[in-house]
C-alpha positions in Angstrom: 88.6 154.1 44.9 88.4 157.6 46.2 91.2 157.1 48.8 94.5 155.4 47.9 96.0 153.4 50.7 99.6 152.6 50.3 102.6 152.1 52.6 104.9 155.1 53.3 109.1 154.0 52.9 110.0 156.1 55.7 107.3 154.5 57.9 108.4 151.2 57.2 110.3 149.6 60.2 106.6 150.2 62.2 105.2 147.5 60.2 103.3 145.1 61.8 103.9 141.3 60.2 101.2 138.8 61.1 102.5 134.8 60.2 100.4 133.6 57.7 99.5 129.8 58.8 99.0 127.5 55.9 98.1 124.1 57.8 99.3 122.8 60.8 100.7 119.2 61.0 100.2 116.7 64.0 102.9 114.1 64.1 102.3 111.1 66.3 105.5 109.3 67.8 104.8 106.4 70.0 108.7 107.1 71.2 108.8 107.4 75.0 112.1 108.9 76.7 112.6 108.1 80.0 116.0 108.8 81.9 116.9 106.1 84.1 119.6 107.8 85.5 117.7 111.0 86.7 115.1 108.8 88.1 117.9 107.3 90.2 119.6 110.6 91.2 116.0 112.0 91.8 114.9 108.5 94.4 118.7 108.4 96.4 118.9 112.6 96.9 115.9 112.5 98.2 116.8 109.8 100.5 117.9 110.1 104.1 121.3 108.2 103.2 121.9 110.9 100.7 123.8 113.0 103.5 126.2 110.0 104.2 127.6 109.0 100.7 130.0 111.1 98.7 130.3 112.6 95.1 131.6 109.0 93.9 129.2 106.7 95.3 126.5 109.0 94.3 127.6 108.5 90.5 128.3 105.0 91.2 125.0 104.0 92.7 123.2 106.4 89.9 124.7 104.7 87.3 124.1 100.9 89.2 120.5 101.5 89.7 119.9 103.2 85.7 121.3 99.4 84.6 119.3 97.9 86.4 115.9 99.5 86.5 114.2 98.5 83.2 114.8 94.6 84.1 112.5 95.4 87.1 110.1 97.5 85.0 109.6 95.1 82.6 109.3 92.0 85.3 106.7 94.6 87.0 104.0 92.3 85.7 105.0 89.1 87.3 105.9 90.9 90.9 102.8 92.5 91.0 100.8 89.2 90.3 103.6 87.7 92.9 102.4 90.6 95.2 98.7 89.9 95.0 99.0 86.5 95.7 100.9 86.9 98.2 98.5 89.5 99.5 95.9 86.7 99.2 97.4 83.7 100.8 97.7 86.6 104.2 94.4 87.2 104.1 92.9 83.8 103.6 95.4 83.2 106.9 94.1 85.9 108.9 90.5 85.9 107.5 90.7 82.2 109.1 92.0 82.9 112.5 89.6 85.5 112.7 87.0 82.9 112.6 86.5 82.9 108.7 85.0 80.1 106.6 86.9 80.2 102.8 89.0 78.3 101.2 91.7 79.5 99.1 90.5 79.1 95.7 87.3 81.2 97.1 89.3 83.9 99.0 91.9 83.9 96.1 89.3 84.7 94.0 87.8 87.6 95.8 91.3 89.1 96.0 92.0 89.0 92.0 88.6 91.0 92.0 89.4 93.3 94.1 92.6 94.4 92.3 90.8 94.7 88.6 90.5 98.3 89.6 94.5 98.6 89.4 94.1 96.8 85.3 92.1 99.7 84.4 94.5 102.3 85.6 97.2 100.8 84.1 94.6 100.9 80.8 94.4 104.7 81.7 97.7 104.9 81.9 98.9 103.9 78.4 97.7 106.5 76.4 98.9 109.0 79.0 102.4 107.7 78.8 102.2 107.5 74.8 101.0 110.7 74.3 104.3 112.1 76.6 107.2 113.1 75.0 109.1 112.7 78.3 108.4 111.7 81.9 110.2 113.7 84.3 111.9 111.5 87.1 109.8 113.8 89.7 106.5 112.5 88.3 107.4 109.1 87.9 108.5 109.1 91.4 105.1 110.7 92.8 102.9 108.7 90.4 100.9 111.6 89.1 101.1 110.3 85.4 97.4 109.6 86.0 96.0 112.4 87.9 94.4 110.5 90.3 95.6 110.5 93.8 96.0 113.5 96.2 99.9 113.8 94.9 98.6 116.1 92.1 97.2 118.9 94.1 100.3 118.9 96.1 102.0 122.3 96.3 105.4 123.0 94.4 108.6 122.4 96.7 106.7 119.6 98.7 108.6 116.7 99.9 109.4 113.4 97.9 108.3 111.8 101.6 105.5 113.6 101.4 104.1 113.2 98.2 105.0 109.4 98.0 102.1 109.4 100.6 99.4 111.4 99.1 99.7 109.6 96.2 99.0 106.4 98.0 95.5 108.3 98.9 94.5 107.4 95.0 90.9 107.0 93.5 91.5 103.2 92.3 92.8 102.3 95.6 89.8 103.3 97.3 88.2 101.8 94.5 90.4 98.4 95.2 89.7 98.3 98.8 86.1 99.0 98.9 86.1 95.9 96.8 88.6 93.6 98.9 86.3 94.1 102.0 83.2 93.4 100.6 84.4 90.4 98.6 86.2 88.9 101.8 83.6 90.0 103.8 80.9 87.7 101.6 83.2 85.1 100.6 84.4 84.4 104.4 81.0 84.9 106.3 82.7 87.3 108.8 81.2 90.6 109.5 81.6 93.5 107.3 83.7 95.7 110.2 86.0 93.0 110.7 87.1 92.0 107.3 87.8 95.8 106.6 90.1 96.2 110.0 91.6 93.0 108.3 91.9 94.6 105.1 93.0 98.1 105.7 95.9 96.2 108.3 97.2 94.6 105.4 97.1 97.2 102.9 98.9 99.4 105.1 101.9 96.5 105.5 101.7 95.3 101.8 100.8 98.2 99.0 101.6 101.5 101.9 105.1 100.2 102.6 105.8 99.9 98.4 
């Protein structure tokens, strides 16, 4: 060539060194860690009896509550299915009072359909959690590991109170209680406005108060 390019020694320390990437590796772990004990510090200081409990029974209740927290995780299956039926045997009650024609069988049924909205987020929800390294113990408490509920556009610094509500405001329980009106409104003859007065009472009392 007519120009010869070549670095000067006394120009050296303004080299500029770009990385030269071979391959890049993707390693999938199906490992999730979750610390029970920051979810339980995270629920009781942001509870109102926070201000009335010392250094001591802080630990001591953290340290309670991380023992026993799995056991209720993993019996989450059966208390929910405890819950819905309970759910159901109220409203085949009140749906009756109210002038209702179901039996339970019928009414029960309409319930369990209503609720298939909450299987598919739990569906949703499994590759979420597997592709996360780790769940923070804020998340888990505002149950924004689906983005689907008001919770996630929540501002920074916003209550635990506060965002416990909005994520009750969710996408599949809308989904879940358009279904539970209709379905107790067919299956119990009674008019549309009624059963959803009937549902929307409930909810409030049995999945709100949660």
């Amino acid at each position: 060539p007519k120009w010869k390019i070549e670095p000067l020694a006394d120009r050296r320390e303004l080299e500029i060194a770009w990385p030269n990437v071979i391959r890049v590796e993707q390693v999938w772990a199906p490992r999730l860690s979750l610390d029970w004990r920051e979810v339980a510090r995270t629920q009781l200081e942001n509870s109102p009896a926070a201000d009335q409990l010392t250094p001591d029974q802080i630990e001591d209740r953290v340290e309670m509550s991380a023992k026993i927290s799995p056991y209720f995780v993993y019996a989450s299956p059966a208390l929910l299915a405890l819950g819905v039926l309970i759910f159901g045997l109220a409203c085949w009650g009140i749906f009756n009072l109210a002038g209702g024609e179901s039996t339970f069988p019928r009414s029960m049924a309409a319930i369990t359909h209503g609720f298939m909205p909450m299987v598919v987020s739990s569906l949703i929800a499994i590759p979420v959690i597997l592709g996360t390294e780790h769940i923070e113990a804020e998340d888990l408490q505002a149950d924004v590991l689906v983005k689907s509920n008001l919770a996630v556009f929540a501002p920074e610094g916003t209550g635990a109170a506060m965002l416990k509500l909005l994520s009750k405001i969710d996408v599949f329980s809308i989904w879940v209680l358009v279904l539970l009106i209709l379905g107790s409104s067919r299956v119990t003859k009674v008019k549309t406005a009624v059963a959803a007065g009937i549902v929307l009472a409930l909810w409030l009392v049995f999945w709100v108060g949660v």
